[in-house]
Biotite code that builds the C-alpha atoms (Angstrom):
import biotite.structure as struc

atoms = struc.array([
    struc.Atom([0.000, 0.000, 0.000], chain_id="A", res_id=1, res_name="UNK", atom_name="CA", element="C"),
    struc.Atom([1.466, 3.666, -0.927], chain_id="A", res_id=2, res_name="UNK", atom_name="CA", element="C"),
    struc.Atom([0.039, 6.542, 1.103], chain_id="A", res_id=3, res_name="UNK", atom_name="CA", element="C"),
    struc.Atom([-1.474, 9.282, -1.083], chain_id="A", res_id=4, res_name="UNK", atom_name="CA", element="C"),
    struc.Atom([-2.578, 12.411, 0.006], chain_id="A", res_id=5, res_name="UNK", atom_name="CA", element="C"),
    struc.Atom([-6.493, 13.395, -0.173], chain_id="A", res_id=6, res_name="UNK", atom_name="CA", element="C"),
    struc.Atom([-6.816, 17.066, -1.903], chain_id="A", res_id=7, res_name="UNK", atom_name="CA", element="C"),
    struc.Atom([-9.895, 19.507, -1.936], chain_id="A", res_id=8, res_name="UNK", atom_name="CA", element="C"),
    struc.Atom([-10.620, 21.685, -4.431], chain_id="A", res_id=9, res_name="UNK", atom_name="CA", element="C"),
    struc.Atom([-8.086, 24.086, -3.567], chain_id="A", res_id=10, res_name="UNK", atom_name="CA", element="C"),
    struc.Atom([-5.766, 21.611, -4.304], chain_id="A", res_id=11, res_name="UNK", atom_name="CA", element="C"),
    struc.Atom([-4.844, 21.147, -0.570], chain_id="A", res_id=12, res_name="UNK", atom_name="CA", element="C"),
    struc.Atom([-4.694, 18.042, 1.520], chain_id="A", res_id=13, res_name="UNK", atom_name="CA", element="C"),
    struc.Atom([-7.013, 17.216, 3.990], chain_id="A", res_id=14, res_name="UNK", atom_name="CA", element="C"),
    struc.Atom([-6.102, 13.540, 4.856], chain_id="A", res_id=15, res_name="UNK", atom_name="CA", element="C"),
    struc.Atom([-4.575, 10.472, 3.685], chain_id="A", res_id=16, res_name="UNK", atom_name="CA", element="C"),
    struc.Atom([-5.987, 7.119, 1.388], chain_id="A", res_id=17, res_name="UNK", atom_name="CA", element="C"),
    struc.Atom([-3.784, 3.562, 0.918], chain_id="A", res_id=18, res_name="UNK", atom_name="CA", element="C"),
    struc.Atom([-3.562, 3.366, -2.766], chain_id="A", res_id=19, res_name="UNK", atom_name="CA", element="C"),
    struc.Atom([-3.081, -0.780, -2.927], chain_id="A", res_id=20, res_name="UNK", atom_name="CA", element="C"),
    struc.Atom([0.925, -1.086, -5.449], chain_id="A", res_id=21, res_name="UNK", atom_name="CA", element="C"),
    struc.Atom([-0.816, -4.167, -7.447], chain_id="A", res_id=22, res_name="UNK", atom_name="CA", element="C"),
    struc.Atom([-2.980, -1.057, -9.486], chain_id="A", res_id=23, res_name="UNK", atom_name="CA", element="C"),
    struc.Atom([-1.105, 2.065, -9.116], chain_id="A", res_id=24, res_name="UNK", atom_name="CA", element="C"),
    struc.Atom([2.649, 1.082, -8.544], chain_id="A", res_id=25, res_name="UNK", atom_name="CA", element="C"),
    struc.Atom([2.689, -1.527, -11.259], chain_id="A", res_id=26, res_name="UNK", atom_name="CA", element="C"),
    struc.Atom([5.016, -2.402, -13.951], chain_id="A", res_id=27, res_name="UNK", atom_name="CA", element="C"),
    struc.Atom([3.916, -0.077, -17.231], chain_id="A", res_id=28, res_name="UNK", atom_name="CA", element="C"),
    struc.Atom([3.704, -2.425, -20.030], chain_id="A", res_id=29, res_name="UNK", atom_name="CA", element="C"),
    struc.Atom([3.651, 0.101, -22.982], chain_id="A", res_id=30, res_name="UNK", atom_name="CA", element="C"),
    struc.Atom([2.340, -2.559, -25.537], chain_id="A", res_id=31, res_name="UNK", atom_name="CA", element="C"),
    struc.Atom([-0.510, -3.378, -23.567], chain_id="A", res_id=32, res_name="UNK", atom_name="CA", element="C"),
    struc.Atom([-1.372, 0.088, -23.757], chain_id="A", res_id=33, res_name="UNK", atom_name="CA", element="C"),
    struc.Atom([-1.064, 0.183, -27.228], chain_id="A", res_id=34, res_name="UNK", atom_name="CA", element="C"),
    struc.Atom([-3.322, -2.735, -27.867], chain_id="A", res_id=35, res_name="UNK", atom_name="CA", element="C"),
    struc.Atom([-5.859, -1.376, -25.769], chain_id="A", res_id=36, res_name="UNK", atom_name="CA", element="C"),
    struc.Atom([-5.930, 2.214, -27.580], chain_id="A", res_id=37, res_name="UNK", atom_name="CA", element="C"),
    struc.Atom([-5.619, 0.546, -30.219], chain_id="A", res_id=38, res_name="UNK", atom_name="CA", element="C"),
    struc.Atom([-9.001, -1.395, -30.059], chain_id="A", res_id=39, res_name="UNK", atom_name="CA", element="C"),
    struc.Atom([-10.361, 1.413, -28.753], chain_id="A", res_id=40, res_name="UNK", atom_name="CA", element="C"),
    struc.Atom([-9.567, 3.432, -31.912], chain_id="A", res_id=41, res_name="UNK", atom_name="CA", element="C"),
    struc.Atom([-10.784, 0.825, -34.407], chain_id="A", res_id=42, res_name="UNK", atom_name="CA", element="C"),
    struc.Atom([-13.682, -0.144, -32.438], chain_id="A", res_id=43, res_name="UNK", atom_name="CA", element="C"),
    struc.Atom([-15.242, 3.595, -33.589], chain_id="A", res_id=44, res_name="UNK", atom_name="CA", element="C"),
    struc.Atom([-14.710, 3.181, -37.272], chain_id="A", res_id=45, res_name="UNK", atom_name="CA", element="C"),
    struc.Atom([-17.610, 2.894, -39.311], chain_id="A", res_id=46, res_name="UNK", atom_name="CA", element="C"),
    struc.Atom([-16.243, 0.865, -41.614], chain_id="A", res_id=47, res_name="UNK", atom_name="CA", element="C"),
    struc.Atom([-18.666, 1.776, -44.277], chain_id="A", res_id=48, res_name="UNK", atom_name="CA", element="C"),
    struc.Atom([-16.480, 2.896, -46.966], chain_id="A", res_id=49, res_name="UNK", atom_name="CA", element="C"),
    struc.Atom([-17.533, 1.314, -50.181], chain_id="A", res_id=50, res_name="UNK", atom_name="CA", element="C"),
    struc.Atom([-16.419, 0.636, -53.746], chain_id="A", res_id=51, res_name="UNK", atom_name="CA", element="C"),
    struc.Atom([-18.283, -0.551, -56.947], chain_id="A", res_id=52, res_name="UNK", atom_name="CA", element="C"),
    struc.Atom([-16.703, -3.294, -58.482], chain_id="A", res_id=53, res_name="UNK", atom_name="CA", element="C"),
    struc.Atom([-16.789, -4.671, -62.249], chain_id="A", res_id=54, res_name="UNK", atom_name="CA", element="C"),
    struc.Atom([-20.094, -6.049, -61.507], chain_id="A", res_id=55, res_name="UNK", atom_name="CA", element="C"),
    struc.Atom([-21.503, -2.896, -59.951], chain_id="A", res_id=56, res_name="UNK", atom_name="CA", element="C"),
    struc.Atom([-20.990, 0.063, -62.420], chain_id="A", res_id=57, res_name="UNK", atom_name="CA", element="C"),
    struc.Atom([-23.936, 0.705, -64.538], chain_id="A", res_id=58, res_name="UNK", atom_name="CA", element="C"),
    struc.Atom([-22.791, 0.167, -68.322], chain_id="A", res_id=59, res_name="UNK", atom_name="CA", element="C"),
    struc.Atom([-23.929, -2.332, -71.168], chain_id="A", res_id=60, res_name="UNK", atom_name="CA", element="C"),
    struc.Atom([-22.388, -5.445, -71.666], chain_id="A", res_id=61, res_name="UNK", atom_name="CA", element="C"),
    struc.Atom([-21.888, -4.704, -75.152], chain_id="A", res_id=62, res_name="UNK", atom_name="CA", element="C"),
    struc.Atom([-18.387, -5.355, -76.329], chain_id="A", res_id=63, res_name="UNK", atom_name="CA", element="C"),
    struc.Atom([-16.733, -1.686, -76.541], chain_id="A", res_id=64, res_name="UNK", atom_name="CA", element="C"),
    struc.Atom([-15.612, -2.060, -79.988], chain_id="A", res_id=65, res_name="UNK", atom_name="CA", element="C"),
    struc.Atom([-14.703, -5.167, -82.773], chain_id="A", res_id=66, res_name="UNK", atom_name="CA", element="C"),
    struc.Atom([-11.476, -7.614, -81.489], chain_id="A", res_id=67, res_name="UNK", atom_name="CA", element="C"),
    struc.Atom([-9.359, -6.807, -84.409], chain_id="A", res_id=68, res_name="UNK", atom_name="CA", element="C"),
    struc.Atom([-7.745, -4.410, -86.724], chain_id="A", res_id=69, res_name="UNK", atom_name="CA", element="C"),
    struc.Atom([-8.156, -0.769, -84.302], chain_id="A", res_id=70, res_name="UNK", atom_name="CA", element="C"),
    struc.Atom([-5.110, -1.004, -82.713], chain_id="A", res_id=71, res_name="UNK", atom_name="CA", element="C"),
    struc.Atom([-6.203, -1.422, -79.085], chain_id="A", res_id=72, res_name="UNK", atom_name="CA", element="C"),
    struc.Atom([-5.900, -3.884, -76.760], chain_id="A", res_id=73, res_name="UNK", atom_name="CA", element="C"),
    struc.Atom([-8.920, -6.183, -76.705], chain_id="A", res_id=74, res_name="UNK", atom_name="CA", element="C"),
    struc.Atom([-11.542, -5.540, -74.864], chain_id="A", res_id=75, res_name="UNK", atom_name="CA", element="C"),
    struc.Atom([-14.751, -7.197, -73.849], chain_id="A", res_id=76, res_name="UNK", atom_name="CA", element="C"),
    struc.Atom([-16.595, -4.889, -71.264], chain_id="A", res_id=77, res_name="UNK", atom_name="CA", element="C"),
    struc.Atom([-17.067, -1.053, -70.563], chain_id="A", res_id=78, res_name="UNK", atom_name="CA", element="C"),
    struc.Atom([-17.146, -1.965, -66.977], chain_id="A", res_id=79, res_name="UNK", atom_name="CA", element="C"),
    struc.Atom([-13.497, -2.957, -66.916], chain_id="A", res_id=80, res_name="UNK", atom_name="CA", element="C"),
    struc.Atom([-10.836, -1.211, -64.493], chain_id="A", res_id=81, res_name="UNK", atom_name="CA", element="C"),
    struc.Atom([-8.801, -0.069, -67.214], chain_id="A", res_id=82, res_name="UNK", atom_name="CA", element="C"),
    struc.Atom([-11.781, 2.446, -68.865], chain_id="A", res_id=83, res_name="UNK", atom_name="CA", element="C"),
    struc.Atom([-12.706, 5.170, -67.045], chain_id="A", res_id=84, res_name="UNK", atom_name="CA", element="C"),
    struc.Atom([-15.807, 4.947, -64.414], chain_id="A", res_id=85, res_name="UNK", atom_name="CA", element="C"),
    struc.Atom([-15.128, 1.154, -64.661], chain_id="A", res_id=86, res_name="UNK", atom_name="CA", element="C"),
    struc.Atom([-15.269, -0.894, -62.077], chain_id="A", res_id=87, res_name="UNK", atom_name="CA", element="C"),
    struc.Atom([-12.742, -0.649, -58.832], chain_id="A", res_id=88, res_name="UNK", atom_name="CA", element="C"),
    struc.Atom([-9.857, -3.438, -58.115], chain_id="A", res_id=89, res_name="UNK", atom_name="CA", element="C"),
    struc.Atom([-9.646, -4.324, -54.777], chain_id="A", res_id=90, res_name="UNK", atom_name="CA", element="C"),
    struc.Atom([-11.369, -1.266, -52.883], chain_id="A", res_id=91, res_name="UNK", atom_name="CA", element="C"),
    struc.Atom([-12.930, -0.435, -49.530], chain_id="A", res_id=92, res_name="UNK", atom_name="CA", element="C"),
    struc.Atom([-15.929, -2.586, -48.910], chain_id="A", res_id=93, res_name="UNK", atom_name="CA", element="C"),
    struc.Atom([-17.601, -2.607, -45.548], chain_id="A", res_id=94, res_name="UNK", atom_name="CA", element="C"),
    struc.Atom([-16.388, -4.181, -42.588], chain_id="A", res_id=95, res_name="UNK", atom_name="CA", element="C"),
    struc.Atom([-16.178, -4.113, -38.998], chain_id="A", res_id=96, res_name="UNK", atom_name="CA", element="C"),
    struc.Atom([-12.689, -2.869, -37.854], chain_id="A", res_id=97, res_name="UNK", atom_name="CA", element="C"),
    struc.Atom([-13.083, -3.752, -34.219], chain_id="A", res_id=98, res_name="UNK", atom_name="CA", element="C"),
    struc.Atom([-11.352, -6.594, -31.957], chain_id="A", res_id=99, res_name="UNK", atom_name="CA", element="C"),
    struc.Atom([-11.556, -6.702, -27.908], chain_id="A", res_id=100, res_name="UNK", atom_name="CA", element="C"),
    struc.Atom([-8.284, -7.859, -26.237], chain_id="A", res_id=101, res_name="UNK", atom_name="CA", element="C"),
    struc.Atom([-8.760, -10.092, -23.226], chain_id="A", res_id=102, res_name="UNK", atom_name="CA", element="C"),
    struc.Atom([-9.926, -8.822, -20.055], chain_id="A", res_id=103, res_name="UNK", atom_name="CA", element="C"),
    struc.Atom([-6.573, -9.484, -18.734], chain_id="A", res_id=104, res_name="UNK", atom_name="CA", element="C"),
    struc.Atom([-5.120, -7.118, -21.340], chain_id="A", res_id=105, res_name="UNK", atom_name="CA", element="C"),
    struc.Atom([-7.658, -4.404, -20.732], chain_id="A", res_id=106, res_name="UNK", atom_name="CA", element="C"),
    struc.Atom([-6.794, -4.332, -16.995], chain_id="A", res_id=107, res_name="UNK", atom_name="CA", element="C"),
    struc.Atom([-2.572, -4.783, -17.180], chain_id="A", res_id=108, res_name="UNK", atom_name="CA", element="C"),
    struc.Atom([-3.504, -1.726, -19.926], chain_id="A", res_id=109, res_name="UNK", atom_name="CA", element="C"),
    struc.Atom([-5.239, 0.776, -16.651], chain_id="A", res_id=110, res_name="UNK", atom_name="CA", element="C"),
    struc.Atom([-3.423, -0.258, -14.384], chain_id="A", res_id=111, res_name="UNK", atom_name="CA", element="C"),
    struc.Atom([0.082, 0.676, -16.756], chain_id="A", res_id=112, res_name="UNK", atom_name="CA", element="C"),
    struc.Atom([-1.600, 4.425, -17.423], chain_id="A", res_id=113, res_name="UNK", atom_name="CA", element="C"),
    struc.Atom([-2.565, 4.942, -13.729], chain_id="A", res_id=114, res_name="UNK", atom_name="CA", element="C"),
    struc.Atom([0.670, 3.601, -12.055], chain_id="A", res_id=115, res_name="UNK", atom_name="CA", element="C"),
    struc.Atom([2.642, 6.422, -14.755], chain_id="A", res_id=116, res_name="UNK", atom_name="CA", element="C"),
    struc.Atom([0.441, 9.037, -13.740], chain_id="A", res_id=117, res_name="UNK", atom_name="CA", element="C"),
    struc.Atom([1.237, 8.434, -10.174], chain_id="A", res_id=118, res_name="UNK", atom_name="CA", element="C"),
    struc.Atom([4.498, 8.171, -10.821], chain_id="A", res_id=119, res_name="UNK", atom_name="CA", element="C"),
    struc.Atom([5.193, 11.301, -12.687], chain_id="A", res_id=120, res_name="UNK", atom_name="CA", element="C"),
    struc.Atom([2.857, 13.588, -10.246], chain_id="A", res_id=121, res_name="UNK", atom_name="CA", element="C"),
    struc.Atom([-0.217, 13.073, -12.777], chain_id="A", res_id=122, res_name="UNK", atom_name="CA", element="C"),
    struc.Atom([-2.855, 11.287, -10.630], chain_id="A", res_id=123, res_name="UNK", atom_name="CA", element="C"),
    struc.Atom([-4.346, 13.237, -7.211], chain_id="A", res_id=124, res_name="UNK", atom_name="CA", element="C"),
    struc.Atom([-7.100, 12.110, -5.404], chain_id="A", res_id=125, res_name="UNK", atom_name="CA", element="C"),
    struc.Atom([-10.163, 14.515, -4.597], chain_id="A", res_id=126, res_name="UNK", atom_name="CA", element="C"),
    struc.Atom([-12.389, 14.456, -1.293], chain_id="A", res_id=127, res_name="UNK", atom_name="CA", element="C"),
    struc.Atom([-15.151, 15.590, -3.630], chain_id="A", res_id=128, res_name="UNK", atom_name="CA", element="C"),
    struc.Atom([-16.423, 17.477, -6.263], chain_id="A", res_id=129, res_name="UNK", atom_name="CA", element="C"),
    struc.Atom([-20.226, 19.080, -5.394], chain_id="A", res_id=130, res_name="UNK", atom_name="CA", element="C"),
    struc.Atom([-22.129, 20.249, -8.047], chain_id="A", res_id=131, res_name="UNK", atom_name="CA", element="C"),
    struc.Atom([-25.471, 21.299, -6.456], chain_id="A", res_id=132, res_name="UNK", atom_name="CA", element="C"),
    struc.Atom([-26.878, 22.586, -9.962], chain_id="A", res_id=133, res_name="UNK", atom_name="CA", element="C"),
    struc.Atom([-26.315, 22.888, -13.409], chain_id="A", res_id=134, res_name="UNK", atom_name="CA", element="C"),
    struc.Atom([-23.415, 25.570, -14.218], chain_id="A", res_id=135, res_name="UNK", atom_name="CA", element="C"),
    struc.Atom([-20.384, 25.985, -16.185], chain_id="A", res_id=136, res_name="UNK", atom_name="CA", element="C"),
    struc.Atom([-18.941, 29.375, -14.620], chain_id="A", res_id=137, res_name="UNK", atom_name="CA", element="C"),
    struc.Atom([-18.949, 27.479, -10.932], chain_id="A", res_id=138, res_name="UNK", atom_name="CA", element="C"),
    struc.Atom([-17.259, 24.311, -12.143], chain_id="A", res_id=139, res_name="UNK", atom_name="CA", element="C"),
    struc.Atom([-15.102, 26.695, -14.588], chain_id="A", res_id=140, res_name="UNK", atom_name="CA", element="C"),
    struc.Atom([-13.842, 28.064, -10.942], chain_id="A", res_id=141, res_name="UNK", atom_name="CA", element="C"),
    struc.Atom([-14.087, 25.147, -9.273], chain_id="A", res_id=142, res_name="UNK", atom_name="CA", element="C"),
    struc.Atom([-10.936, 23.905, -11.927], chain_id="A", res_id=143, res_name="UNK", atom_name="CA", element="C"),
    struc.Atom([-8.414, 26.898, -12.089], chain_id="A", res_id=144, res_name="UNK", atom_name="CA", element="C"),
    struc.Atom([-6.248, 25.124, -9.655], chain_id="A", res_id=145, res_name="UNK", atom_name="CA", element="C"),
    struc.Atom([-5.276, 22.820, -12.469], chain_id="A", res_id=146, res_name="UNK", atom_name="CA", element="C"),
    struc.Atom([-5.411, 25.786, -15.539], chain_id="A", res_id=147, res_name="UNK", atom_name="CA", element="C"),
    struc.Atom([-3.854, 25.378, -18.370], chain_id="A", res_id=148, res_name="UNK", atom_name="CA", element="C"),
    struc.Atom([-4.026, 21.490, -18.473], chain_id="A", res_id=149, res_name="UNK", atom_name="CA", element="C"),
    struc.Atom([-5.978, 19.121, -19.764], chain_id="A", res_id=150, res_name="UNK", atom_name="CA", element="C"),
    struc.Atom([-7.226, 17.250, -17.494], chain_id="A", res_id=151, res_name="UNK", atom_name="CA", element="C"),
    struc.Atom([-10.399, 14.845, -16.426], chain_id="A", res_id=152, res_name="UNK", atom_name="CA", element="C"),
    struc.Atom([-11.900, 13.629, -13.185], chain_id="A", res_id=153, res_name="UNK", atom_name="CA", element="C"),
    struc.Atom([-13.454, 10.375, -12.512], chain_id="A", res_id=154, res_name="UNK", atom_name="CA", element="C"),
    struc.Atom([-16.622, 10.044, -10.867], chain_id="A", res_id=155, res_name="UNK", atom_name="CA", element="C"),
    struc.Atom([-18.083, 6.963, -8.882], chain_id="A", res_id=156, res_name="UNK", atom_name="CA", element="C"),
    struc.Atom([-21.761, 7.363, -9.951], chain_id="A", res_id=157, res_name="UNK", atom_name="CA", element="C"),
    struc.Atom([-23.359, 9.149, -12.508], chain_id="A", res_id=158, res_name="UNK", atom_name="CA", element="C"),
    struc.Atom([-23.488, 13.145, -11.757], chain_id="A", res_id=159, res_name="UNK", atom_name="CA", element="C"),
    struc.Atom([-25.777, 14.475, -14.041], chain_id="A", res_id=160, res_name="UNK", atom_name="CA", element="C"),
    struc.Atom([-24.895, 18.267, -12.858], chain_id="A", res_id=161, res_name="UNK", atom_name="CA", element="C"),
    struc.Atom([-21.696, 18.092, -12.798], chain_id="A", res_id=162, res_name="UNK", atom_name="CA", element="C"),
    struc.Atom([-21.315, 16.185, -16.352], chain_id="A", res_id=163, res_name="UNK", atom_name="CA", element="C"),
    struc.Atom([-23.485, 18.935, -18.152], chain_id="A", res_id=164, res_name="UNK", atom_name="CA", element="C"),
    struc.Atom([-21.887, 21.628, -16.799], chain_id="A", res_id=165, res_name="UNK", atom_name="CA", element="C"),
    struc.Atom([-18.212, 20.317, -17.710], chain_id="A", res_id=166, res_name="UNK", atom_name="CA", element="C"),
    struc.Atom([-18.993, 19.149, -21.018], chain_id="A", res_id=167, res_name="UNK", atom_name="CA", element="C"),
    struc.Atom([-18.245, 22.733, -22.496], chain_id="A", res_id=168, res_name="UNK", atom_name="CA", element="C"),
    struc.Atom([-15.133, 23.444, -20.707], chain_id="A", res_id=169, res_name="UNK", atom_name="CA", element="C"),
    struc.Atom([-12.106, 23.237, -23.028], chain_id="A", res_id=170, res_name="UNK", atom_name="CA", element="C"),
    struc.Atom([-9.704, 20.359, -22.073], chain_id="A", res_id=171, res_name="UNK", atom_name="CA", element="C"),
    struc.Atom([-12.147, 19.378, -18.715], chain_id="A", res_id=172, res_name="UNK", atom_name="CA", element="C"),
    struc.Atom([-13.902, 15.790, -18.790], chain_id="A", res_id=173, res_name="UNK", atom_name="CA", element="C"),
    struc.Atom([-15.914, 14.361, -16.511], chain_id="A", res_id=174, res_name="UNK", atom_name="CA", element="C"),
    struc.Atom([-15.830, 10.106, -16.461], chain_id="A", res_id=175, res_name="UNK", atom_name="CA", element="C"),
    struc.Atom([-17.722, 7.539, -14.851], chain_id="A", res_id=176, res_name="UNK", atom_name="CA", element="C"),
    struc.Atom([-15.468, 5.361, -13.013], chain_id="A", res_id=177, res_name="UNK", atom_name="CA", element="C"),
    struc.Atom([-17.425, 2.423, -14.586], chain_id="A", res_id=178, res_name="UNK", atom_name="CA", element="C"),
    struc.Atom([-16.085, 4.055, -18.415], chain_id="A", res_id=179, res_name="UNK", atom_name="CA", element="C"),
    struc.Atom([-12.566, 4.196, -16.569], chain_id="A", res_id=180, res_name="UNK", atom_name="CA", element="C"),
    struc.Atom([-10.301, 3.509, -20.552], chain_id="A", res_id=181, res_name="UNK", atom_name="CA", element="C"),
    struc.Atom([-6.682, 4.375, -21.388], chain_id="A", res_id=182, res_name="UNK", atom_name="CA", element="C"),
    struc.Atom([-7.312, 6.281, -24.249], chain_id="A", res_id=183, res_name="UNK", atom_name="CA", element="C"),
    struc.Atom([-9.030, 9.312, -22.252], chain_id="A", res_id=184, res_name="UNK", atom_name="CA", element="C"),
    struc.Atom([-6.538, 9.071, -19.491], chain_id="A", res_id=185, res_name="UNK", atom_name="CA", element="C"),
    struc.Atom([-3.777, 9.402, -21.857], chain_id="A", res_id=186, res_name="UNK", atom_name="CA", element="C"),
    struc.Atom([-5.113, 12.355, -24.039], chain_id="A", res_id=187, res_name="UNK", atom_name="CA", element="C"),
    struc.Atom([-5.395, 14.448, -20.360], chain_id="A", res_id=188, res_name="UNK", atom_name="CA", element="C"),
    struc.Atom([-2.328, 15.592, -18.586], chain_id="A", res_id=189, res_name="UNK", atom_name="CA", element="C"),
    struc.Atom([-3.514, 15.235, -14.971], chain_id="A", res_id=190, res_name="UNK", atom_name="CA", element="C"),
    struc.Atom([-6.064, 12.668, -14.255], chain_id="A", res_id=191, res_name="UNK", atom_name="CA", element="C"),
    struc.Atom([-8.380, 13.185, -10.744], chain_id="A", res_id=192, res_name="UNK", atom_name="CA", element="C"),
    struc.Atom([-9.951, 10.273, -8.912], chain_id="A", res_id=193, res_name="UNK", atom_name="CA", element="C"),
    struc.Atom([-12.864, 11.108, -5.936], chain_id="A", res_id=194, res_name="UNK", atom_name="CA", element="C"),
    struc.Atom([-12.521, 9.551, -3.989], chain_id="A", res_id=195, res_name="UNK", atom_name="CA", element="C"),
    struc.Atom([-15.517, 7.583, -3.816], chain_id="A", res_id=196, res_name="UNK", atom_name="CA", element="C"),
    struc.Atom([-14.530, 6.200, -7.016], chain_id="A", res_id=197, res_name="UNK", atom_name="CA", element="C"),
    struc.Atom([-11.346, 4.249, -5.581], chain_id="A", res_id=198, res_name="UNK", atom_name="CA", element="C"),
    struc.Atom([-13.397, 0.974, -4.759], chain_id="A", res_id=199, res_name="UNK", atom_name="CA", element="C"),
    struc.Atom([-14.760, 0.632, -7.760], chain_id="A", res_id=200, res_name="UNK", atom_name="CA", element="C"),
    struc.Atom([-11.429, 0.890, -9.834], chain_id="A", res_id=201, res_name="UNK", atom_name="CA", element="C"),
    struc.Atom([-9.875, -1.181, -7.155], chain_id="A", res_id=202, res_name="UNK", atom_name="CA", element="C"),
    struc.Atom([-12.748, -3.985, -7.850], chain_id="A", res_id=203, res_name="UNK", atom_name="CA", element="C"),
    struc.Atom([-12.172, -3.660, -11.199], chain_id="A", res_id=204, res_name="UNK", atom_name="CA", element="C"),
    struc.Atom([-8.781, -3.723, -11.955], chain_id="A", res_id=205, res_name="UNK", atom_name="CA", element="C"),
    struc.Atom([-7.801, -5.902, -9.099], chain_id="A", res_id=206, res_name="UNK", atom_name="CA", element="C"),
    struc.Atom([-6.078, -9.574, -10.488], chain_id="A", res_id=207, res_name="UNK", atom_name="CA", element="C"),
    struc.Atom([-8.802, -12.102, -10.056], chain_id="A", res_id=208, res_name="UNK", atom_name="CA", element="C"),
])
């Protein structure tokens, strides 16, 4: 266990949690990482991208002129590659990019990103965060102790305040601990917990 000091809002500490080492002082396997993002990233293509082959262009099947004596090469269909709005070789058709690592990989993956945040000064841990209505300009105060960076707090529940009034600060995201992934962690500099959030990551990511 690794002793980690309990912040406010002001960014000072109030008290202390036990962070357990098997989650947040683990060995940073970069490639798991990588495959994780990775899946991530495909698993939001569309994939719909689409060409018309030889058999899909709209033209006669008439031969485009007589075998001999023009020449040409011969030819025995408009719709071949080699005219123009002819058919496509080998294009895009549509298919689904995505794979899902092993649940193994997923976790090694979190654990990697939150035991390098901790280790480079990246990860705090906040008492709380209240939101007791919907507004941008409070939580926009609420943050300037961490201007200028991008960075995004983890919740333990869903906050429905406090989501809607982040969602239109620049570089400020608000994620359910339950959504915990390694791409958002890694495109935000500093990276909060609540507190409250800490048994359900530990739950999650502990080895089974």
């Amino acid at each position: 266990m690794s002793a980690v000091d309990v912040i406010n809002l002001q960014r000072e500490p109030v008290r202390q949690v036990d962070l357990p080492d098997s989650i947040y002082r683990a060995e940073v396997k970069a490639h798991l990482v990588h495959e994780a993002v990775r899946a991530q990233l495909c698993s939001r293509r569309a994939g719909t991208a689409d060409t018309k082959t030889r058999r899909d262009v709209a033209f006669s099947t008439r031969k485009p002129y007589r075998q001999k004596k023009t020449g040409r090469a011969r030819a025995g269909s408009r719709r071949s590659p080699l005219f123009r709005k002819g058919g496509t070789v080998f294009g895009p058709h549509p298919r689904d990019y995505s794979f899902r690592p092993p649940a193994e990989v997923r976790r090694a993956a979190l654990r990697s990103v939150l035991s390098d945040k901790l280790a480079n000064g990246r990860l705090e841990i906040l008492d709380e965060f209240p939101a007791p209505e919907i507004k941008t300009k409070a939580v926009a105060e609420a943050v300037r102790p961490w201007e200028g960076r991008k960075i995004i707090f983890v919740i333990p529940a869903e906050d429905a305040n406090l989501e809607k009034s982040a969602r239109n600060l620049p570089g400020v995201k608000v994620l359910r601990a339950a959504g915990l992934n390694c791409y958002d962690l890694l495109r935000h500099e500093h990276v909060v917990l609540l507190e409250g959030a800490l048994p359900l990551i530990e739950e999650r990511l502990v080895k089974r």
